[in-house]
N, C-alpha and C positions, 0 to 999 in steps of 0.2 A: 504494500500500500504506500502511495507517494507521501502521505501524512510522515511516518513512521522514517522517512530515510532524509528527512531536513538537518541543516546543520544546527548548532546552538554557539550563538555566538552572548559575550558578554565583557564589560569591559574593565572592573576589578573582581579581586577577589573579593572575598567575605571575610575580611580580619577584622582587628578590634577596632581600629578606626571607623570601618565601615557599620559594622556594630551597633555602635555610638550611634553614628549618624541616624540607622534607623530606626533607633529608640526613641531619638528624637523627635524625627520625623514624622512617623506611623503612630508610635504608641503614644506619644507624648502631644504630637499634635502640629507641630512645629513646623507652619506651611511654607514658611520664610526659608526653609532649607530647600524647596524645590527646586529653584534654578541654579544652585550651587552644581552641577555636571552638565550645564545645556551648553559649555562649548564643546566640551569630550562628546556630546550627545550627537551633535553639527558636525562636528568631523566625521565623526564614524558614518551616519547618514548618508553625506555629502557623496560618497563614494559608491554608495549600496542604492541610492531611492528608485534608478533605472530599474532593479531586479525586479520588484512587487510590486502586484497592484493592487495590493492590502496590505495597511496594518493594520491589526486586531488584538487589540486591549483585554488581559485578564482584566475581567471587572471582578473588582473589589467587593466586601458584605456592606450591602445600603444602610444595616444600621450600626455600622461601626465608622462607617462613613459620611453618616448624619452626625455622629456623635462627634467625631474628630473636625468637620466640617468641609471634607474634601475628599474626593476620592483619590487617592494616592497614588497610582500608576499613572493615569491621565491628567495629575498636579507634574507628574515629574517628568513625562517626555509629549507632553499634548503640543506647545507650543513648537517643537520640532519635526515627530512626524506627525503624519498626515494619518490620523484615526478615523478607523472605519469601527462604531461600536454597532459589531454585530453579536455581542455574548451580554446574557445578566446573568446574576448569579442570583440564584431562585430560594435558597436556602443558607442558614449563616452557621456556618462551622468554626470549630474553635480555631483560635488566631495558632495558626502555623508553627511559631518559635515555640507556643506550648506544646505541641505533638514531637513524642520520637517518630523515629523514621517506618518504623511501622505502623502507626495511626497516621501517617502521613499518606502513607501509600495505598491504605483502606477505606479513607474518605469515600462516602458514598460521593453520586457526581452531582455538583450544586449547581452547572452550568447548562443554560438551555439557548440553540440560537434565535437569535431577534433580530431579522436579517432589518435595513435599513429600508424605506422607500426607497425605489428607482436601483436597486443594488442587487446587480444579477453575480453569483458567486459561484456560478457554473460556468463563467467565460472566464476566471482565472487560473490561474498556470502557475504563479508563486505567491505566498503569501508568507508575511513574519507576523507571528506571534509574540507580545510583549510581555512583558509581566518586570516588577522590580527585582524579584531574588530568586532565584535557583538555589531550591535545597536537594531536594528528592526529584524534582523533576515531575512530580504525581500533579502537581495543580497545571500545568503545561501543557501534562496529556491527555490528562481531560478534558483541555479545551481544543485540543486539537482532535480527540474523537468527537465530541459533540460537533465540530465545523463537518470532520467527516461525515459522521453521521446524517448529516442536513444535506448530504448528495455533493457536497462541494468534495473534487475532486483534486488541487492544487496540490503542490509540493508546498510543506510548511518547512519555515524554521523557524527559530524561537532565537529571544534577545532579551536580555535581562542588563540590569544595569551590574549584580554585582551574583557571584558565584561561589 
């Protein structure tokens, strides 16, 4: 399945630095850290925007994202790519950094597609998948079989800001 053979690209690691940041950021609320990587975000881009004619935003839990007052993935690279939000997230599961790696990868699937007006996803050929962290990989491919799922047929790859 073309889902299944995308590359995963990302652009730091997950250290303590980065850590911090999205303690800060996510749990604590701290929307003013958003644009702190939108030039590292613009470079990388810059080179890649020919390949896809999607990007497609893990959407975030709505009420953790009412609560914090922003949605986090599309606070932190909305302004650079060009978001196609064709995923909600239907059900709110526990925040990530609490789950080991096997409740991580057990997660029933909270993601359902809501394709856009005017937005045919059967004429695409590649598309990246976003999301901020790559732990396990399980929240990525769920959203990547749910796209499949919905008949779209595209090569994905997936892009995280930190790994």
């Amino acid at each position: 399945m073309p889902w299944q053979k995308g590359r995963e690209y990302y652009l730091f690691g997950y250290h303590s630095l980065m850590q911090t940041y999205f303690e800060r950021y996510k749990r604590q609320g701290d929307v003013r850290l958003a644009p702190l990587f939108q030039y590292d975000l613009a470079n990388w881009w810059r080179t890649r925007h020919s390949l896809y004619d999607a990007v497609i935003p893990v959407p975030g839990d709505p009420k953790r994202s009412l609560q914090r007052g922003f949605e986090p993935v599309i606070q932190l690279i909305g302004d650079v790519f060009p978001l196609t939000l064709a995923l909600t997230k239907t059900i709110t599961t526990p925040e990530q950094a609490q789950l080991n790696r096997h409740d991580r990868l057990t997660q029933p699937q909270p993601f359902r597609w809501q394709p856009c007006r005017g937005m045919n996803g059967h004429q695409w050929r590649r598309i990246l998948i976003v999301d901020d962290i790559y732990t396990t990989g399980a929240t990525l491919h769920q959203a990547m079989h749910v796209i499949h799922q919905a008949g779209v047929a595209a090569a994905m790859d997936s892009w995280t800001l930190a790994r």
